[in-house]
N, CA, C and O atoms as a MOPAC input file, in Angstrom:
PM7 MOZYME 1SCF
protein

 N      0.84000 1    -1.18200 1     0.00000 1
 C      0.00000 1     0.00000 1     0.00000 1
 C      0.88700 1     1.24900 1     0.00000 1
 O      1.87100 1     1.31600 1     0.73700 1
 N      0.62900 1     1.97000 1    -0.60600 1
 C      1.34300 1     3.56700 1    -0.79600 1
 C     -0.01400 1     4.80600 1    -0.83300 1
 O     -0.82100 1     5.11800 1    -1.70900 1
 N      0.22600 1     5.28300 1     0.57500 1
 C     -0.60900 1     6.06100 1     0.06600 1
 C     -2.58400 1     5.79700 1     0.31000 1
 O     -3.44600 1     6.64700 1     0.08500 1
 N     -2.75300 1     4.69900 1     0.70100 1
 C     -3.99700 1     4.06500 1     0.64800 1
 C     -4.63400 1     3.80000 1    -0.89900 1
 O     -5.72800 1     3.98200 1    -1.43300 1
 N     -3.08700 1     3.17200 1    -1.38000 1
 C     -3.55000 1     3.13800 1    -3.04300 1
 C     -2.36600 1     1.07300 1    -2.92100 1
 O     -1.44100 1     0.53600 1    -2.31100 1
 N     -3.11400 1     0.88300 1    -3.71100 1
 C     -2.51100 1    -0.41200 1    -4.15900 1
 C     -2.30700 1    -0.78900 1    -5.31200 1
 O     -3.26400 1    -1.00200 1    -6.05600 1
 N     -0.83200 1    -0.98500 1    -5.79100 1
 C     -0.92100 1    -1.15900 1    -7.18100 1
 C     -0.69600 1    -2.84200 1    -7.54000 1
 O      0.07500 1    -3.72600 1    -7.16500 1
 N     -1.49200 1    -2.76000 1    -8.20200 1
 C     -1.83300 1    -4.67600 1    -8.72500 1
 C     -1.13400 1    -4.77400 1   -10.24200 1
 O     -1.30400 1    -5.79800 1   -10.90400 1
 N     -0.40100 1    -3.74900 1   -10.71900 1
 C      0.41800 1    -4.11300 1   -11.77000 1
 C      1.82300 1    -3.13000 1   -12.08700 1
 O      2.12200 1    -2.03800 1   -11.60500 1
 N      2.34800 1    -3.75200 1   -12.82100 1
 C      3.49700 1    -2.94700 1   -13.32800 1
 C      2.95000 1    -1.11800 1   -14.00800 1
 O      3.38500 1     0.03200 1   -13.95900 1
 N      1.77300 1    -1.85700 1   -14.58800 1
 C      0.99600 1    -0.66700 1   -15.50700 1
 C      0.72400 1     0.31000 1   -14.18000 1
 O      1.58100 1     1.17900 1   -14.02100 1
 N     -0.09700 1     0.28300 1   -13.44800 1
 C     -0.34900 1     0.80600 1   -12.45000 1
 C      0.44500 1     1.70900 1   -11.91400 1
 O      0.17400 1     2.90200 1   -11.78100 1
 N      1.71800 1     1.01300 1   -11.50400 1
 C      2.85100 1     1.52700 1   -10.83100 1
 C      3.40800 1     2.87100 1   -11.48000 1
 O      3.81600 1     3.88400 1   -10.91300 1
 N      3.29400 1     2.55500 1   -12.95000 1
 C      4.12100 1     3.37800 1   -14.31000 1
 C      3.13600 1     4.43200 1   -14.05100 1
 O      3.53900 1     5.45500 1   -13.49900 1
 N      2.00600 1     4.33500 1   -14.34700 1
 C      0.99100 1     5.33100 1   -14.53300 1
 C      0.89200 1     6.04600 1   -13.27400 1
 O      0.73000 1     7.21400 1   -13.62800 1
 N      0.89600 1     6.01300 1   -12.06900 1
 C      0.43400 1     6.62000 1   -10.88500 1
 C      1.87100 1     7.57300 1   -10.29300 1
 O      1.92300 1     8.49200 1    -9.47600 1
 N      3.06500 1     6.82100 1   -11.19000 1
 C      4.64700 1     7.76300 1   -10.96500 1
 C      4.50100 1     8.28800 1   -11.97100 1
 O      5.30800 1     9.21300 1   -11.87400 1
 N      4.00800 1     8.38800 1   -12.98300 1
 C      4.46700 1     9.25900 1   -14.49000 1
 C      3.42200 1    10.64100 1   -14.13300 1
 O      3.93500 1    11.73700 1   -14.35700 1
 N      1.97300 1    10.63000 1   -13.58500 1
 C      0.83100 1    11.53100 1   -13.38900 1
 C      1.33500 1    12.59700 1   -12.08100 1
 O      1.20900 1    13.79600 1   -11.82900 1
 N      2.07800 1    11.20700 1   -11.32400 1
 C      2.16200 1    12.27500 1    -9.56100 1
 C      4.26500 1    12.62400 1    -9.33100 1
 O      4.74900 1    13.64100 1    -8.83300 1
 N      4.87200 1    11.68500 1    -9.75900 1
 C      5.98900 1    11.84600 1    -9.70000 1
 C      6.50500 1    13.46700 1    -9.23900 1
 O      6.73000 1    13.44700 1    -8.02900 1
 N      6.70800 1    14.57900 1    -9.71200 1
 C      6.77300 1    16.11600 1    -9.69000 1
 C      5.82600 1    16.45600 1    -8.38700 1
 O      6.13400 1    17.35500 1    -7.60400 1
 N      4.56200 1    15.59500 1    -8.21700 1
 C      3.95000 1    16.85800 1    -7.11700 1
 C      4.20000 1    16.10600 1    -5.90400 1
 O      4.20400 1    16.65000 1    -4.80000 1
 N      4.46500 1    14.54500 1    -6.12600 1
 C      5.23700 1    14.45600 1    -4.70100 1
 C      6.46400 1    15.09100 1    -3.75100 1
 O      7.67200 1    15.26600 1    -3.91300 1
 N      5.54500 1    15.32900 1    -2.71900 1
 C      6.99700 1    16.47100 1    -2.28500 1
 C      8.37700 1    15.88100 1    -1.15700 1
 O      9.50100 1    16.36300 1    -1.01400 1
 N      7.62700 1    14.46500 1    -0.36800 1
 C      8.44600 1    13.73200 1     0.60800 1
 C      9.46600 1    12.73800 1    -0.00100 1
 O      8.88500 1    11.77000 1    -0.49000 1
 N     11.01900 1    12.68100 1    -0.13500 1
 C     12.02900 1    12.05500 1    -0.96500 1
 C     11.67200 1    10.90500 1    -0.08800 1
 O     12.51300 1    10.08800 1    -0.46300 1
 N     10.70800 1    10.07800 1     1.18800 1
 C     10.62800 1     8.66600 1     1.30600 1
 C      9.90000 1     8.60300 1     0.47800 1
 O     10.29800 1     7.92300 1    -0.46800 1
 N      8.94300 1     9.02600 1     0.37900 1
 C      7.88000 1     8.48500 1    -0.31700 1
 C      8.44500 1     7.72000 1    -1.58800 1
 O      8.50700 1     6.54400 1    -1.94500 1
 N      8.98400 1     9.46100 1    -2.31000 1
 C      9.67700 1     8.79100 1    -3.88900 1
 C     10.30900 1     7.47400 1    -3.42100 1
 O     10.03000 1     6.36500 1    -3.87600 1
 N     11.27100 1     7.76500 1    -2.36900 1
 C     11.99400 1     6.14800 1    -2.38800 1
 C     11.64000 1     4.93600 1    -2.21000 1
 O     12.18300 1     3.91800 1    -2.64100 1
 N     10.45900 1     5.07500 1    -1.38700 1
 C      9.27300 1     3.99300 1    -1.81500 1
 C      8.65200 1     3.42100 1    -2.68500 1
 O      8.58400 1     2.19400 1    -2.76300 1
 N      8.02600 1     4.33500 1    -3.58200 1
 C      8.18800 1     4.35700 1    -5.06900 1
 C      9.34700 1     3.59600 1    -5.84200 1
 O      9.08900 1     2.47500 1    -6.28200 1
 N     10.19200 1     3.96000 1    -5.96900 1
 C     11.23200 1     3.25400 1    -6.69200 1
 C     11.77600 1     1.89600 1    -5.50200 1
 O     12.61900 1     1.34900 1    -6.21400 1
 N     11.77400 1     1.43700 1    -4.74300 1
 C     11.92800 1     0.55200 1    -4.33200 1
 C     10.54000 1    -0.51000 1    -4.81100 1
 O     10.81400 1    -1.64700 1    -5.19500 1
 N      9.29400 1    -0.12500 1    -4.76700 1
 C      8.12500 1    -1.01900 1    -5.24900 1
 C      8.61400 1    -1.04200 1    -6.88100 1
 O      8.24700 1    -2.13700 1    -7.30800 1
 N      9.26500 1    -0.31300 1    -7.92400 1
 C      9.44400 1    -0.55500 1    -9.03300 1
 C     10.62700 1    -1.65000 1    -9.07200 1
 O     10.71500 1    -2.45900 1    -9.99500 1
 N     11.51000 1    -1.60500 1    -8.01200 1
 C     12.69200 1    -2.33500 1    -7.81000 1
 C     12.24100 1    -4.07600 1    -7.68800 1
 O     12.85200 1    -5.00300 1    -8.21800 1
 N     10.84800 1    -4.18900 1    -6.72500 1
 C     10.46500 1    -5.20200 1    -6.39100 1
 C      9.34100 1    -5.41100 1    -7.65000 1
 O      9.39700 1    -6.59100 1    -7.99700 1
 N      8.75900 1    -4.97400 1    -8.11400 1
 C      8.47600 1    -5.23600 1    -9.62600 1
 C      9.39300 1    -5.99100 1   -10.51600 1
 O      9.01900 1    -6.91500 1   -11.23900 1
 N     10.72300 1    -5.51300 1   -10.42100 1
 C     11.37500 1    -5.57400 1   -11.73100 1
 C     12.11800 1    -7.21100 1   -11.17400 1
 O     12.43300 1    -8.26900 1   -11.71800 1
 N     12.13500 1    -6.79900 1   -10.19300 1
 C     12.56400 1    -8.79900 1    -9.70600 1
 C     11.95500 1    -9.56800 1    -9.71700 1
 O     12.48100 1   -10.63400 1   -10.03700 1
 N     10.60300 1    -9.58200 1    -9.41900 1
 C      9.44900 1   -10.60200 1    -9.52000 1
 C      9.34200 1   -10.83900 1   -11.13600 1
 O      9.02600 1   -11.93400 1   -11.60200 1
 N      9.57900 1    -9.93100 1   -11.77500 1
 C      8.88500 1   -10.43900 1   -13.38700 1
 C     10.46400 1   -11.36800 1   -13.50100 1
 O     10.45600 1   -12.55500 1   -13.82700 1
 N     11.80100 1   -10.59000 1   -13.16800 1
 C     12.80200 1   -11.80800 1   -13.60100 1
 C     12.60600 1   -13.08500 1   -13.02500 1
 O     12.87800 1   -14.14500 1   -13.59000 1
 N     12.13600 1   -12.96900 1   -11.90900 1
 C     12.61800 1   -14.44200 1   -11.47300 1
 C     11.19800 1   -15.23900 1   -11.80200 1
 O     11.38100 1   -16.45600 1   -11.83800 1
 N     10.18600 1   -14.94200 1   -11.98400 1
 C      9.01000 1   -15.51200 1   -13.12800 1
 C      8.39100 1   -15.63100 1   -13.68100 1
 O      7.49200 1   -16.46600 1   -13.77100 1
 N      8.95800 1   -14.04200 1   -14.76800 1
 C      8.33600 1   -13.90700 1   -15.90400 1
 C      6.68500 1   -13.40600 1   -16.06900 1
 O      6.13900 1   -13.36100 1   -17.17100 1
 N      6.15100 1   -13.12400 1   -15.07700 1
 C      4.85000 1   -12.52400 1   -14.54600 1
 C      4.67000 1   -11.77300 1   -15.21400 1
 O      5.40200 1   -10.81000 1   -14.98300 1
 N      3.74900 1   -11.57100 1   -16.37700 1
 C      3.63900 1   -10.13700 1   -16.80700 1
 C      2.73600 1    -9.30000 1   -16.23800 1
 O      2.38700 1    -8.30500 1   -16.87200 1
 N      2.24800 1    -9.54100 1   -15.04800 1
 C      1.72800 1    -8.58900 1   -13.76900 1
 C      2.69500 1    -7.57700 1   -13.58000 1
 O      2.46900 1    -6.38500 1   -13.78700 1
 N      3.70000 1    -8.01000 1   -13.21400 1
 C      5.01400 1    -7.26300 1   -12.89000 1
 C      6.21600 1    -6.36500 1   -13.54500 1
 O      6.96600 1    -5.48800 1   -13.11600 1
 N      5.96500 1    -7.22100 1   -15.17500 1
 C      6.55400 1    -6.55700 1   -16.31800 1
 C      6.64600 1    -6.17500 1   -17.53000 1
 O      5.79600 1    -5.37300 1   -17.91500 1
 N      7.31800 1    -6.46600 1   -18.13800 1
 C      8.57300 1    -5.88300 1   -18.35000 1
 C      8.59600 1    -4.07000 1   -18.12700 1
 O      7.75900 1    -3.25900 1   -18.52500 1
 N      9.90600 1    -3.81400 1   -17.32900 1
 C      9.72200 1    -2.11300 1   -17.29900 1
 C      9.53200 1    -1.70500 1   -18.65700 1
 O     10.48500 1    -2.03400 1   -19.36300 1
 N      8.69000 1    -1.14500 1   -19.21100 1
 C      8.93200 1    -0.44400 1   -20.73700 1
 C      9.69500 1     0.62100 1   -20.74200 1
 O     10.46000 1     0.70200 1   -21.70300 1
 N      9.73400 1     1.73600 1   -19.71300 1
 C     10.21000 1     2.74600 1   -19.25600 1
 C     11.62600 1     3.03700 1   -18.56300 1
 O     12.11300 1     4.09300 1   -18.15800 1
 N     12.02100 1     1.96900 1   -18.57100 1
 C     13.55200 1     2.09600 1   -17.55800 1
 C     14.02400 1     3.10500 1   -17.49900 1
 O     14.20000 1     3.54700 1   -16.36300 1
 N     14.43300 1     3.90700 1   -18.61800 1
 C     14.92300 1     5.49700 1   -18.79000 1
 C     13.89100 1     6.45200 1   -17.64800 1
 O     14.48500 1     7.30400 1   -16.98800 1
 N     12.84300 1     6.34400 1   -17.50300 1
 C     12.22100 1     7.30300 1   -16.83800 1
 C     12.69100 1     7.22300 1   -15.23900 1
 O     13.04700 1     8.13100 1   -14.48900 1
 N     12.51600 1     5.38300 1   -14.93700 1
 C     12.73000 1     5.40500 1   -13.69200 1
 C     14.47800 1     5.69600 1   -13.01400 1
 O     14.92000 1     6.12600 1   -11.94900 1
 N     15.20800 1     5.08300 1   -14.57500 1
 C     16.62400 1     6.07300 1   -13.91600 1
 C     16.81800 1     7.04600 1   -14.12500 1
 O     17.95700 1     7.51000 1   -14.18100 1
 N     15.75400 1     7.69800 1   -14.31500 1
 C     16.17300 1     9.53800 1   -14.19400 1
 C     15.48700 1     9.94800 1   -12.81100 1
 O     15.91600 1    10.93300 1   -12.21000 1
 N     14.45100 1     9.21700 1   -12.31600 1
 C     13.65600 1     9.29800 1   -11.13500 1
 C     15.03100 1     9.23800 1    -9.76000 1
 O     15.18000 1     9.95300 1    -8.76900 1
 N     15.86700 1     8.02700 1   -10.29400 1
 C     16.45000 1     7.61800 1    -9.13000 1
 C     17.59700 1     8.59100 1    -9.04400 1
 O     18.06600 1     9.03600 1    -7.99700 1
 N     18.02700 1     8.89100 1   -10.37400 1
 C     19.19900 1     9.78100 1   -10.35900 1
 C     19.09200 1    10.95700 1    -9.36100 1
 O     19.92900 1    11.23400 1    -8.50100 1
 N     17.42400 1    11.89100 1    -9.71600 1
 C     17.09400 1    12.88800 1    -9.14100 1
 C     17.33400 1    12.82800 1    -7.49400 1
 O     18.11800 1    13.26300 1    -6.65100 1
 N     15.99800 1    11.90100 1    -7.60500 1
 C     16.30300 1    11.53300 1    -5.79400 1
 C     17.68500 1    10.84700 1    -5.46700 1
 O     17.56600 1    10.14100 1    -4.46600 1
 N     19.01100 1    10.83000 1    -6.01800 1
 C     20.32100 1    10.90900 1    -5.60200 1
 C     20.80200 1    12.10000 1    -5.23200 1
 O     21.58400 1    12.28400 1    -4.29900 1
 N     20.23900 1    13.12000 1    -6.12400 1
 C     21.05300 1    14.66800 1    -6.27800 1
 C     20.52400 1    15.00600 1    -5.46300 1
 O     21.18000 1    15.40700 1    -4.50200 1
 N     18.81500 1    15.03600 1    -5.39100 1
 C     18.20000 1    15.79200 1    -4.19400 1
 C     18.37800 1    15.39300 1    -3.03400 1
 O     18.14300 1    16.29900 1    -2.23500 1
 N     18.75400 1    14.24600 1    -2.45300 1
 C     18.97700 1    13.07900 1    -1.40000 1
 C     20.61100 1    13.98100 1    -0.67500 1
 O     20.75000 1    14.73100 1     0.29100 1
 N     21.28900 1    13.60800 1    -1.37800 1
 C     22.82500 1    14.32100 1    -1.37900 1
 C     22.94200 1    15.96700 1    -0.77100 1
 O     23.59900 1    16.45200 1     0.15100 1
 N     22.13100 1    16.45700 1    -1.59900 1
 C     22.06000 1    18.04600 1    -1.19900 1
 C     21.06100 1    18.24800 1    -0.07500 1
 O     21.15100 1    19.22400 1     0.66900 1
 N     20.16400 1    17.38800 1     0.04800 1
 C     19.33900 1    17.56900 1     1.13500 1
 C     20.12800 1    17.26600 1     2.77500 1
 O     20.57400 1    18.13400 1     3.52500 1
 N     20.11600 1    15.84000 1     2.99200 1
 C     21.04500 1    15.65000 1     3.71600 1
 C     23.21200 1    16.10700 1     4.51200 1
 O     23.85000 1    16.02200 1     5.56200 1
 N     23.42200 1    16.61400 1     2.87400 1
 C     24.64000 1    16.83100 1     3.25900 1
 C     24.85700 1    17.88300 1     4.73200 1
 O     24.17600 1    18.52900 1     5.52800 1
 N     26.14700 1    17.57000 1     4.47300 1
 C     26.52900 1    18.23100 1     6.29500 1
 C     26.59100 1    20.16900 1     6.15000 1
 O     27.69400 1    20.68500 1     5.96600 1
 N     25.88900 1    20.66600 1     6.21000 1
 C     26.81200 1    21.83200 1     5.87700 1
 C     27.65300 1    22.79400 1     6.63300 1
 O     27.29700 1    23.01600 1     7.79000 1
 N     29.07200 1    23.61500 1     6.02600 1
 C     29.93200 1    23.70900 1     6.90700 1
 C     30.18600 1    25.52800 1     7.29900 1
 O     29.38800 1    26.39600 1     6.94500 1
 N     30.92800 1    25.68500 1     7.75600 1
 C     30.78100 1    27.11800 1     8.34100 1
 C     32.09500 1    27.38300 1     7.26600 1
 O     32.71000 1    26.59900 1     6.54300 1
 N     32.24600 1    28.98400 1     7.52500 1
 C     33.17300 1    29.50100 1     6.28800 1
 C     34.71900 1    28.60000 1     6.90000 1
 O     35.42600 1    28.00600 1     6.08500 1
 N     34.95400 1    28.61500 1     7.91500 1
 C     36.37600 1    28.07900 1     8.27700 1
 C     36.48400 1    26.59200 1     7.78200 1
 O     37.66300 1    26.24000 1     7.72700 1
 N     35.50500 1    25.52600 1     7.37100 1
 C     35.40500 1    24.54600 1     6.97200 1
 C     34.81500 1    23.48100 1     7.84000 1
 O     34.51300 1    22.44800 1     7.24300 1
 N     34.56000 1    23.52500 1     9.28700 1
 C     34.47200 1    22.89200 1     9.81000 1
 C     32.72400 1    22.61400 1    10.15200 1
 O     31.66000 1    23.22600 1    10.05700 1
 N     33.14000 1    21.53000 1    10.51600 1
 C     31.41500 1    21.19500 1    10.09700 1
 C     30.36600 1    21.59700 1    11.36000 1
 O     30.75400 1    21.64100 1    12.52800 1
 N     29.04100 1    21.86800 1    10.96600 1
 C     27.99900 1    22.56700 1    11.72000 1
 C     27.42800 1    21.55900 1    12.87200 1
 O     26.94000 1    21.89400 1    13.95100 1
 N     27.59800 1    20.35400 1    12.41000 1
 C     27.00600 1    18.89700 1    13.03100 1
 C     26.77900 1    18.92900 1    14.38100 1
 O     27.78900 1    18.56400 1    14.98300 1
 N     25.94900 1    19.19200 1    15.04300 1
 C     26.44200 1    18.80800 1    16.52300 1
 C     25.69400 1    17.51700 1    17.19500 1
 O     24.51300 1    17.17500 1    17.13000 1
 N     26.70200 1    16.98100 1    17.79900 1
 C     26.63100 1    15.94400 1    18.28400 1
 C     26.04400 1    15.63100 1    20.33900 1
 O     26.50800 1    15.65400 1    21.47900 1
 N     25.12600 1    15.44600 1    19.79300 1
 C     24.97600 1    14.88400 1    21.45200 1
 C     25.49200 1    13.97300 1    22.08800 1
 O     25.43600 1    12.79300 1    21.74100 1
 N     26.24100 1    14.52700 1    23.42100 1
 C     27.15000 1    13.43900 1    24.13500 1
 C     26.27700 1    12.52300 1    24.87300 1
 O     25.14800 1    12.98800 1    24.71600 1
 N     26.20200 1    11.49200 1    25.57800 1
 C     25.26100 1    11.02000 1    26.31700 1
 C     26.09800 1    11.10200 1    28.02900 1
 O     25.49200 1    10.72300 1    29.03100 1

């Protein structure tokens, strides 16, 4: 379930990331998303299910994943003060 939505096919999956992809705004979510395309794309290899496949689209979804790399990266990174040293603070216990 994603969302209180269930997708019962590969088609499904394609169509509901190609319509909403852009207005999703939470990077789990997307990564959820591409992890259910991930578990798609293994189920059709290992038996040929065409419930599950073939991606027709692969190009779309590695531009999906690329994004949420760049945005993932810049979101998370550490950022540092002008002297270089990093902002991080750490709680001692």
């Amino acid at each position: 379930m994603f969302q209180e939505r269930e997708f019962l096919s590969r088609q499904d999956l394609d169509q509901y990331a190609d319509q909403n992809w852009d207005q999703i705004q939470s990077i789990w979510n997307k990564k959820l998303l591409l992890c259910y395309s991930d578990m798609m794309n293994g189920l059709y290899k290992l038996n040929e299910n065409s419930e599950w496949g073939p991606m027709d689209n692969q190009e779309k979804w590695q531009q999906r994943e690329y994004e949420l790399r760049v945005n993932y990266y810049y979101i998370f990174s550490v950022p540092t003060r002008l002297d270089g040293k990093s902002c991080l603070l750490v709680r001692s216990s």
